[in-house]
C-alpha positions, 0 to 999 in steps of 0.5 A: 747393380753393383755384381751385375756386368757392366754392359747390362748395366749400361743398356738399362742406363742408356734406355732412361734417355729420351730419344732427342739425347740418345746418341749424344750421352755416353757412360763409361766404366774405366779400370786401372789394372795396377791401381790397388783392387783395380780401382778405376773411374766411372764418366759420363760425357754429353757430345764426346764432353766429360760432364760428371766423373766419379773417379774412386781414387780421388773420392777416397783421398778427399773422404780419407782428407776429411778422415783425418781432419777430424 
């Protein structure tokens, strides 16, 4: 999935959702145009609420955290 546009990704998410949620959950893909490699964040949300963020520049600060603790 990963050199695949965004958009037909999405349409293959949205057609896993049953009918009762369709409408009522979203996914989203954000770019940051000056953050290093254009790094961004992926949310999905249910009734316009964030319910799960995959933000990449806080998940490589946590993992370089635990790089270094070791």
């Amino acid at each position: 999935m990963r050199n695949q546009q965004w958009s037909k990704v999405k349409k293959k998410l949205e057609g896993f959702i049953c009918d009762s949620l369709k409408n009522r959950v979203q996914f989203t893909v954000t770019n940051y145009r000056k953050a290093h490699y254009r790094l961004g964040r992926a949310f999905i949300t249910f009734d316009k609420k964030e319910v799960l963020n995959m933000c990449i520049i806080t998940s490589d600060i946590a993992i370089n955290k635990t790089n270094w603790r070791r």
